[in-house]
N, C-alpha and C positions, 0 to 999 in steps of 0.2 A: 698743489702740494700732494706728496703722497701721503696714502691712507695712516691716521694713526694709530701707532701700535707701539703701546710702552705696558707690558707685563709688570714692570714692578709700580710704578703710577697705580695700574687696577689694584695689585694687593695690597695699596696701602690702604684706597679707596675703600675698599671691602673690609680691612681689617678696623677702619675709621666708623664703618654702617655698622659691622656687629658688636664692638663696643658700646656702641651709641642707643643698640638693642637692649642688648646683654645686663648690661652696666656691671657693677661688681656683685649683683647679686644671681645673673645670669635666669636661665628662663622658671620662674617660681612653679608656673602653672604645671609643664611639661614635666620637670620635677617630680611633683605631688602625685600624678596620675597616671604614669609611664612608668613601667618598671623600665628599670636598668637593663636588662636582659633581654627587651623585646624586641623584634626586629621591624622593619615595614618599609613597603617602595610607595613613593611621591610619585607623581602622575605630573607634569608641567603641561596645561592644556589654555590651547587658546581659547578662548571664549567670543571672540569674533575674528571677521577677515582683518589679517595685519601680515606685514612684512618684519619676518622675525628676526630682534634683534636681540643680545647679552646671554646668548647660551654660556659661551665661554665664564662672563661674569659669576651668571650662576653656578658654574664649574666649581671657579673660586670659592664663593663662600662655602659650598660644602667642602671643598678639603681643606679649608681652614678650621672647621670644624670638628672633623674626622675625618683623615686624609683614606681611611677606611672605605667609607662610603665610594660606592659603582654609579656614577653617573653617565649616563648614557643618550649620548644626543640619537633623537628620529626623525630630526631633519637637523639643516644647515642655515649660519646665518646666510642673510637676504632673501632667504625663500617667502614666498608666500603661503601661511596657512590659512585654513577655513576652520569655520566656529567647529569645535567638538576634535582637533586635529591634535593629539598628543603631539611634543613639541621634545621632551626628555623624559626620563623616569631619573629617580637616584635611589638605591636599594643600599640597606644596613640599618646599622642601629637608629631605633625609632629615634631617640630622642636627641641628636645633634640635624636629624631630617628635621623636626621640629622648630628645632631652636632656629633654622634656616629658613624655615617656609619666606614669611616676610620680609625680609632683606634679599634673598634670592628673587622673588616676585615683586619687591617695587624695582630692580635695578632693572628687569625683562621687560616690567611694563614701560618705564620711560623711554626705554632706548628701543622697543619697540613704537610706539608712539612717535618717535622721531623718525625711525628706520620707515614707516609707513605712510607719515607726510612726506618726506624727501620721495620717498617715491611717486608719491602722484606730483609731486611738482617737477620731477625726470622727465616723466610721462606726458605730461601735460605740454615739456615743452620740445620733443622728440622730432628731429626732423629739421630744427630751425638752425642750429650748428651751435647755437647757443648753451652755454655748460652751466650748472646748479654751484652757486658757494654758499656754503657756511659764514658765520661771524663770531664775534667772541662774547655774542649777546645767550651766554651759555650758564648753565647754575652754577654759584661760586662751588669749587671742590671737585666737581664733575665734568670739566672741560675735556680732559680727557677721554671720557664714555659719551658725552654728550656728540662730540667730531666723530669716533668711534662709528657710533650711530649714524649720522648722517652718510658716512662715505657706504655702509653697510648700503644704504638706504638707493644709492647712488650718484649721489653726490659728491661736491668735492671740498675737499678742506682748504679753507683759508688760513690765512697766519694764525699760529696757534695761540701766541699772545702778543706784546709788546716789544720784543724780544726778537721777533726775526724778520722782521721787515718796517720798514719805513710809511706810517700813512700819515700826510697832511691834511688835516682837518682845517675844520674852521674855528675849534676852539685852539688851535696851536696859533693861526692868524688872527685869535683876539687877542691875545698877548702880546701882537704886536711882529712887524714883518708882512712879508708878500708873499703869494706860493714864489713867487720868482727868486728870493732870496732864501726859501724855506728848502727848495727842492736843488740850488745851486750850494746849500750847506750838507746838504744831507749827501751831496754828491763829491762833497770837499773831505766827509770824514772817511769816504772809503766805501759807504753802500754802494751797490752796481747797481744801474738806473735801474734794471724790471725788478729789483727789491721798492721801488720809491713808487707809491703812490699818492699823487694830489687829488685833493676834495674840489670839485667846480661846479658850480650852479649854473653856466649860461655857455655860450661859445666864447665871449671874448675870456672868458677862465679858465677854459680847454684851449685855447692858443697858446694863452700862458703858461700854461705847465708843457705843454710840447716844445715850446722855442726854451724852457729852462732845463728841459732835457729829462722829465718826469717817464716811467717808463710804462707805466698806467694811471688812466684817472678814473674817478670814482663820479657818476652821474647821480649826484643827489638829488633826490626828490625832484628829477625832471618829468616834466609831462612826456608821454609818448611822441608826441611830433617833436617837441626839444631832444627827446632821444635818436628822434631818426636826423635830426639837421646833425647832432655830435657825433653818429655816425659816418654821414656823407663827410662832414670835415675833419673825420680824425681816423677815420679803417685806415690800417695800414701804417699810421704815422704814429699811435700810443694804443696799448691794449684797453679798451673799452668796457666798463664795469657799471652794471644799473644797480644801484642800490632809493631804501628809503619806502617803508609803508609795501615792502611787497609780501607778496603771498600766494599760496595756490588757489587756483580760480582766476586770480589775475594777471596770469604769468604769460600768456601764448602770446596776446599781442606787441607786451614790451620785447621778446626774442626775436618775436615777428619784423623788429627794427633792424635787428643785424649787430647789435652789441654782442661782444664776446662773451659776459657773464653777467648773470643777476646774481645778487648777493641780497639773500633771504635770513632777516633775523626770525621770522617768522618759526625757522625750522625747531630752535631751540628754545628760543623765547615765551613760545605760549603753543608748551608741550598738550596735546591728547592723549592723556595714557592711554595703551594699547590693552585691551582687558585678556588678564594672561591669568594662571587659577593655579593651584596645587589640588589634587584628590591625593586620600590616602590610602592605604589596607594594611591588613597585616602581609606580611613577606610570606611567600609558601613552604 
């Protein structure tokens, strides 16, 4: 899928974080101790190596704040920075800079954090022809930044939710049904078969969904040699998809099989923030 990118999705995101800041009594502290009048530029600096991701985000919150303020990127996203590597500045009035620091800097650090594992699980498996997907294993409200991040990262986007494609599970087949009847309905209302993915656990389950006409299946939790036999019997004949407990570190050998795609909850699910920092000064 292609990368995503819905602008008014992120302002709402952001207008949802600074509220959730803010509340109605807005920043007390900054208030008290900032005059009105004062100026100062923010520093955005990495604090270790990461592959940078949510400048844009952080764009957002400051001009929601003060459309005023000069934000200024000094690098790009999916770059790689190093500890101590200014990332932005934003210059103007002190105290909507203020009000912004922490909601501009958790949204950098998570989707850095992801921008930075997705890359080493690119890297890791480079060479094999095998491609990186995402899941919707993402924080409730933030799916959006969450895929954002990963394609940043290098990766690629999976179904964004419920909504645009067809996958048969196996809790769809505890309620009763077969992939054979699950993936011959889903083909009766109108989905086109490479929208239709079935879930299979063994080969005689990936037979199944190929003779019912499935246009990709999904390799649950197979061992690596059940992923190379699903390979030899199904390259060519349904797009091939590893999912289930993966992660970076243990990604080269399952690509190593020849499936099309590992599909990593890992990337969203059990985030690293990326340690990303505000310095401040007075403006000259």
């Amino acid at each position: 899928m292609q990368r995503v990118r819905d602008s008014e999705a992120v302002r709402r995101i952001v207008a949802t974080a600074l509220e959730e800041d803010l509340g109605a009594e807005g920043d007390l502290t900054t208030a008290a101790v900032v005059p009105e009048d004062r100026t100062a530029v923010g520093h955005l600096i990495a604090r270790a190596e990461l592959v940078i991701a949510g400048l844009a985000v952080a764009r957002e919150v400051f001009r929601q704040l003060d459309p005023s303020l000069i934000f200024l990127e000094l690098s790009s996203e999916g770059d790689r920075a190093e500890p101590g590597q200014r990332l932005a500045t934003v210059t103007g009035p002190a105290r909507p800079i203020l009000q912004g620091e922490r909601t501009a800097l958790n949204f950098m650090m998570r989707m850095s954090g992801i921008a930075t594992t997705t890359r080493r699980a690119v890297d890791e498996i480079a060479g094999t022809g095998a491609r990186i997907l995402d899941t919707r294993k993402t924080a409730p409200g933030l799916r959006v930044l969450d895929k954002l991040s990963v394609a940043i990262g290098g990766g690629e986007n999976h179904r964004m939710g419920l909504y645009d494609a067809v996958m048969i599970k196996d809790t769809h087949l505890g309620v009763g049904g077969s992939v054979t009847e699950a993936v011959r309905a889903a083909l009766s209302s109108g989905v086109p078969r490479e929208r239709i993915t079935a879930e299979v656990r063994n080969l005689p389950e990936l037979e199944e969904a190929i003779a019912a006409g499935a246009g990709r299946a999904l390799l649950d939790n197979m061992s690596v040699a059940g992923i190379r036999e699903a390979v030899r019997a199904g390259k060519g004949r349904i797009v091939l998809e590893a999912s289930g407990g993966l992660r970076p570190g243990g990604l080269r050998g399952i690509a190593e099989t020849g499936v099309d795609f590992l599909s990593v909850g890992w990337l969203t699910h059990s985030v690293t923030a990326a340690d990303v920092a505000m310095e401040t000064e007075e403006a000259p």
